[in-house]
C-alpha positions as CSV (number, residue, x, y, z in Angstrom):
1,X,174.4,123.3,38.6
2,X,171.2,121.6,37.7
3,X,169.6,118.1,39.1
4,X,170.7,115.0,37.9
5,X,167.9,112.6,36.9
6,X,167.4,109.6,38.8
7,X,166.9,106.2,36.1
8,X,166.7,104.0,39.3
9,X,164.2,103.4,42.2
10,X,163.8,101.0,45.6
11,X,161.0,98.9,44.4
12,X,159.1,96.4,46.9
13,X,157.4,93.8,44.9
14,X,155.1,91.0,46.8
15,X,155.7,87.6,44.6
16,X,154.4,84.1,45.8
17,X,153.7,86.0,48.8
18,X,156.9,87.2,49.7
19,X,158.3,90.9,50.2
20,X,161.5,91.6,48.0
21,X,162.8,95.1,48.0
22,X,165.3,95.5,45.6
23,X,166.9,98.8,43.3
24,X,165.9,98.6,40.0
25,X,166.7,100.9,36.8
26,X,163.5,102.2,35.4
27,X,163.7,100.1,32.7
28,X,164.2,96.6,33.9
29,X,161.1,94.7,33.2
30,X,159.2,92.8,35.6
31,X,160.3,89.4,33.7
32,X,164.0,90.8,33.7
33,X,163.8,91.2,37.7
34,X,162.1,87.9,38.7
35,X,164.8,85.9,36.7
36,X,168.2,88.1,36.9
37,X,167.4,89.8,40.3
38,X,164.9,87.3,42.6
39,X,166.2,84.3,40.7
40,X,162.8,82.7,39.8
41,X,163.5,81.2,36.4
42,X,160.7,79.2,35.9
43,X,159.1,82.6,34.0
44,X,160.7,82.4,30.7
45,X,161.7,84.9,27.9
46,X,160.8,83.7,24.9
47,X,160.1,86.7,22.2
48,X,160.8,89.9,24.5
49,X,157.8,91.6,22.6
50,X,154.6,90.2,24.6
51,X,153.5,88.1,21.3
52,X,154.5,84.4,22.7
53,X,153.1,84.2,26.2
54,X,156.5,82.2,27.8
55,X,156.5,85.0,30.3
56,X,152.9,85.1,31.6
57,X,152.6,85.2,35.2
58,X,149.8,86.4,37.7
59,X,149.6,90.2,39.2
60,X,146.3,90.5,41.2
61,X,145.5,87.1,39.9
62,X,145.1,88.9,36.1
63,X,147.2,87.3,33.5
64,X,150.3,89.0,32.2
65,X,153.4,89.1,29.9
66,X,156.0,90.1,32.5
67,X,158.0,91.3,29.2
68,X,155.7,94.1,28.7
69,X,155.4,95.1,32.2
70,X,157.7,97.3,34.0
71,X,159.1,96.3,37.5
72,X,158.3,99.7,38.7
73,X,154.7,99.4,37.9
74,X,154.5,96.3,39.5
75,X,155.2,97.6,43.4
76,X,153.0,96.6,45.8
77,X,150.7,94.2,43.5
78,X,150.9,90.3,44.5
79,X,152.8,88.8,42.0
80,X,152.5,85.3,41.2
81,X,155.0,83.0,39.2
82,X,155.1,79.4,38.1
83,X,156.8,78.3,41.3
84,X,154.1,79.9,43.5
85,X,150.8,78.2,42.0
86,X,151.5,74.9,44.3
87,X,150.3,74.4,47.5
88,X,153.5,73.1,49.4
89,X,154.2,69.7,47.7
90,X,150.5,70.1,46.6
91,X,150.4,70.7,42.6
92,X,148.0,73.0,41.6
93,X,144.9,71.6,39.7
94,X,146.0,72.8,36.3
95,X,150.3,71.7,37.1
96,X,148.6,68.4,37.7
97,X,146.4,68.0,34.4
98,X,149.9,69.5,32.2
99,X,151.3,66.2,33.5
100,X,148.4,63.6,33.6
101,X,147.7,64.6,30.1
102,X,151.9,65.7,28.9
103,X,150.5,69.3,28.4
104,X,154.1,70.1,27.4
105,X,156.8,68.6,25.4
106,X,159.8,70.5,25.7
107,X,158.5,72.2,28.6
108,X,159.9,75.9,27.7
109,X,156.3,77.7,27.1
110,X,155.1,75.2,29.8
111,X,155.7,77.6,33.1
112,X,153.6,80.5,31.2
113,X,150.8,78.2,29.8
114,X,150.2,76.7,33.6
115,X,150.0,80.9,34.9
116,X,147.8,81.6,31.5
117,X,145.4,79.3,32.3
118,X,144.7,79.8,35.5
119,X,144.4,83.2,35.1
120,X,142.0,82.3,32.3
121,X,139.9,80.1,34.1
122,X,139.3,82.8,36.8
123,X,138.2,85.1,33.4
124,X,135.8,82.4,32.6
125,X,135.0,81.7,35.8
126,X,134.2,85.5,36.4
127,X,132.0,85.5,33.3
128,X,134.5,87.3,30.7
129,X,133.4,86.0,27.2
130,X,135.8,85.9,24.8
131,X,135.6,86.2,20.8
132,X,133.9,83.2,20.2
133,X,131.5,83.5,22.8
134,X,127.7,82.7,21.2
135,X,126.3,85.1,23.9
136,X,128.2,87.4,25.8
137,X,124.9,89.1,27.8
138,X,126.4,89.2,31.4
139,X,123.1,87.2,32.0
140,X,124.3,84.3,30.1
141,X,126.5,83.9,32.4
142,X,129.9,81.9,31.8
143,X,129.6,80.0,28.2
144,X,130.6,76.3,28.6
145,X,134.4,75.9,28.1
146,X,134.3,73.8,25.3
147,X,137.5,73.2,23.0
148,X,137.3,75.8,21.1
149,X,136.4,78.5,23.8
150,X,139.5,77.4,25.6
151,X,141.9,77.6,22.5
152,X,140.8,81.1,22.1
153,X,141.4,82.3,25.8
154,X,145.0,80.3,25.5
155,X,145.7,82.0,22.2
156,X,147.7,84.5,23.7
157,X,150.8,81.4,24.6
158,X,152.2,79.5,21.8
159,X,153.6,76.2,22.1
160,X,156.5,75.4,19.7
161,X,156.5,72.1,19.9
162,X,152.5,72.2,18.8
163,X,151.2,69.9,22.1
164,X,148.1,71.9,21.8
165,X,145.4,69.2,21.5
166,X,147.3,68.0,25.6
167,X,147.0,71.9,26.8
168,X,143.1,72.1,25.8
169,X,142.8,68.8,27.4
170,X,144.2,69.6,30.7
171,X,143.2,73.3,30.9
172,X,140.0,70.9,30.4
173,X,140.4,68.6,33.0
174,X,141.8,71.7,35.5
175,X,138.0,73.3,34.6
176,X,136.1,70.3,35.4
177,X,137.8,70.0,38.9
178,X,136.5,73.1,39.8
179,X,139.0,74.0,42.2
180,X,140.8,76.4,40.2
181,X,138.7,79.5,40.4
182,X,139.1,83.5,40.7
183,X,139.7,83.1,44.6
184,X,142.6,80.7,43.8
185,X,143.9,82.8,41.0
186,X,144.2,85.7,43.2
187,X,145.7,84.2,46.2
């Protein structure tokens, strides 16, 4: 009589700052248990393959597709999802520049766009070039953020509805405030 394999585990994951231990199966992703499990729908599921960025939330303040990412892999890492960027009833600099400037139409991708760039203003912030970075000696320090640098870093979200030139603009505005930075990001 031989062992029968486990497929499940008690996982404790730490998201917006909360403790939730819950059993998962092995395979349940960590976008799967944040909406079906800890009901926090604001993360959506857009493609299921990590190629649209509707699922992008925070671990350790580094930006991820919570498709890709197992829930099992995620114990013990601060998560953070759309609904935990605010500050009580306080938006979060880059919530509040998506809706000065309508950085979202239909508002699906919108969730995953505001956790994207956050995460990507921490990069920048951080000094991360990215591909269209003129110099990327860590002695340049951060390149300005300038259209183009920002629609690189974002390139990993699409928008369906194409309110791209409104995103730039308030990931924009969000940079400018200086408020959202790698401290923030991680918190």
């Amino acid at each position: 009589m031989g062992l029968t394999p486990s497929h499940s585990s008690v996982v404790t994951l730490h998201v917006n700052g909360e403790k939730h231990t819950l059993p998962v199966d092995h395979r349940t992703t960590l976008l799967d248990a944040l909406r079906e499990r800890l009901d926090l729908t604001g993360t959506k599921k857009g493609c299921d393959q990590g190629q649209c960025g509707a699922c992008t939330v925070l671990v350790d303040g580094r930006r991820t597709v919570a498709c890709l990412q197992l829930a099992v892999a995620a114990e013990g890492r601060e998560i953070t999802t759309v609904e935990g960027v605010a500050d009580g009833d306080r938006l979060h600099p880059v919530q509040q520049a998506f809706l000065d400037l309508d950085g979202y139409q239909c508002g699906y991708c919108t969730p995953g766009q505001i956790c994207s760039a956050i995460g990507m203003l921490a990069e920048h912030a951080d000094g991360w070039p990215s591909a269209v970075t003129g110099d990327v000696r860590p002695a340049a320090g951060p390149p300005p953020l300038t259209a183009e640098e920002i629609r690189e870093r974002m390139s990993g979200n699409l928008c369906r509805c194409s309110a791209y030139p409104s995103i730039v603009e308030a990931v924009a505005r969000a940079a400018e405030s200086g408020t959202a930075t790698s401290e923030e990001a991680a918190a």
